[in-house]
N, C-alpha and C positions, 0 to 999 in steps of 0.2 A: 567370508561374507563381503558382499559389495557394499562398498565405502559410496555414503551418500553426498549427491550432489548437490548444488545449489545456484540460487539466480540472483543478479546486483541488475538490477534499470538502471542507467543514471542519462540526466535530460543533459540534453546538448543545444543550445540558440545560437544560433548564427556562428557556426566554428567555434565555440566555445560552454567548456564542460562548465553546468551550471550547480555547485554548492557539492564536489566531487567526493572531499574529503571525508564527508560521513559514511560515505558508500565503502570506500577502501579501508575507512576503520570497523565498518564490519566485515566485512571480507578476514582481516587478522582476526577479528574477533571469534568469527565463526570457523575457521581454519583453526586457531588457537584452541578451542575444545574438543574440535574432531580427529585433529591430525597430531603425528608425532613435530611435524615443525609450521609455523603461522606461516600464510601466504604473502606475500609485500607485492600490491600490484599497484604500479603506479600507471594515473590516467593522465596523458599532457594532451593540449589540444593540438598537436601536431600528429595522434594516431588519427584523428579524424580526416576521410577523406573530401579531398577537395569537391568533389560532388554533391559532397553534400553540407558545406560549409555554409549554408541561405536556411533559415527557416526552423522550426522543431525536429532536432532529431531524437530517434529511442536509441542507445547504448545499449547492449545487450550482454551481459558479462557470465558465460556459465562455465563454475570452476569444482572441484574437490579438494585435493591435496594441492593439484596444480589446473590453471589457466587450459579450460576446456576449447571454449570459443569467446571470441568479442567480435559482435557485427554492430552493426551501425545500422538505419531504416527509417525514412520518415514517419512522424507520429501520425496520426489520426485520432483523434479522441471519442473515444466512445459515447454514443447518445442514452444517458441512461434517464427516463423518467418514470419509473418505477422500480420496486423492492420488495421480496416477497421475505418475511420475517422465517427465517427457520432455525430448527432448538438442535443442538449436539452437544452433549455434556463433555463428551472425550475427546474432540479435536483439539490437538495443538500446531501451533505453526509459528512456534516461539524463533526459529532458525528459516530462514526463507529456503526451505527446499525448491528443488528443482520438479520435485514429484507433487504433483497436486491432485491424487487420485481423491483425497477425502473431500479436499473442498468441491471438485469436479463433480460430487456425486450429490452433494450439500447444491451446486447452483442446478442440476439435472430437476433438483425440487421446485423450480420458482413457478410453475407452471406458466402464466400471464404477463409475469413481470420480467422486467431487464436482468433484472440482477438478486442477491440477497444480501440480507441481513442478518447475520447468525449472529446467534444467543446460546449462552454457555452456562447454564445453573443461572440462568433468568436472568444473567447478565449480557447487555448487549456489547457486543464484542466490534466487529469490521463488516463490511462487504467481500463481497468474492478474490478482489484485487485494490480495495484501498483502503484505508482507517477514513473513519467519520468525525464529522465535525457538526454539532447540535445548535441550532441557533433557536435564543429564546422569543420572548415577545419583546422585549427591551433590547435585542440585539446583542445580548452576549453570547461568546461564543463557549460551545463545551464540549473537551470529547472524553468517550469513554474510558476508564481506568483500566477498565478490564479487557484493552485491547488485543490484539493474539500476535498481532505482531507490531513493534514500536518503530512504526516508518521517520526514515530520516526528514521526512517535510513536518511531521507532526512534532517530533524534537524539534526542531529547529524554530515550530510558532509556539510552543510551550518554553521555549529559552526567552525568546521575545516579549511573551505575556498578551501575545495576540489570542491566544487562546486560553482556557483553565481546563486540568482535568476534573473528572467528577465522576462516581458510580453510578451509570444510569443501568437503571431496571428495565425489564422491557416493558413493563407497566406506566412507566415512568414517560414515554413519548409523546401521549400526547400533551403533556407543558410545553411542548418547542413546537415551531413555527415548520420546524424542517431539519435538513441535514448537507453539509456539502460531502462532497468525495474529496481525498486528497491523496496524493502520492507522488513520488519523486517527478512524472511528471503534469499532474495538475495541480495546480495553488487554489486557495479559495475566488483569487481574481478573478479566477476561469468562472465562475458562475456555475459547479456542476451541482446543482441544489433541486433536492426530493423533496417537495410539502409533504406534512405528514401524512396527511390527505390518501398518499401515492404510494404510503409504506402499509404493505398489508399480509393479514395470517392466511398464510394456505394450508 
């Protein structure tokens, strides 16, 4: 049987790898239950090439047992200002695979909109490629428990207490104002924020 693969982002600013260490503690981590021995990849800012030392880059790390590819590429940030709500009780994407046939087939559904919203036994979950972040009408911030996969930028504001988590239902959106996007390489800074207005059932 073929041994499954998988994919680390990690952002890069101006020549230097930005918050790396959560990325390559998953890497062992997920190497650690699939394989007979953990992966140890270290990221120094000197694999980064000089060309691309200015500006946002994407890391791109895809390994198995061992170190498949790492390319480098400038970022672009996706414009997303819509979200189309869809239900799958059976996806998981607890391990960041490299295969994204389920979720691929789950955003094929958004018909109108940019992106999705998937919901798991009426729990909201993440978007197609980032966990969410709920903001209320007082401005606090909340993301979901029942996320599918536990992104190192969403650790990293739940250690801070810049965030809380919470079990939101899908019935349960419209109490919030909106949502941001977040992942290794967008913060909430970035402004990627969906009114609820904008999130809808297809």
């Amino acid at each position: 049987m073929k041994e499954p693969s998988f994919i680390e982002v990690v952002k890069v600013k101006d020549g230097v790898f930005i918050d790396a260490q959560p990325h390559m503690n998953r890497i062992f981590r997920t190497t650690s239950h699939f394989f007979r021995e953990p992966l140890i990849v270290e990221l120094t800012d000197n694999m980064i090439p000089i060309d691309l030392s200015k500006g946002i880059i994407k890391c791109r790390i895809v390994y198995n047992s061992e170190v498949l590819s790492i390319e480098f590429e400038p970022y672009k940030m996706r414009s997303i200002a819509s979200l189309a709500i869809v239900e799958d009780p059976t996806i998981d994407y607890s391990y960041k695979y490299l295969n994204r046939d389920h979720i691929n087939k789950l955003f094929a559904r958004r018909e109108e909109c940019d992106d999705i919203l998937i919901v798991k036994n009426s729990l909201i979950t993440d978007t197609s490629y980032s966990n969410v972040v709920f903001k209320d009408s007082e401005g606090k911030l909340y993301t979901p428990s029942s996320t599918l996969l536990d992104g190192t930028k969403r650790q990293r504001l739940l250690a801070t207490d810049i965030i809380q988590e919470k079990e939101i239902h899908v019935n349960d959106i419209h109490s919030f104002v909106g949502l941001y996007l977040i992942n290794a390489m967008i913060d909430i800074e970035d402004n990627l924020f969906i009114g609820i207005d904008s999130i809808m059932q297809v």
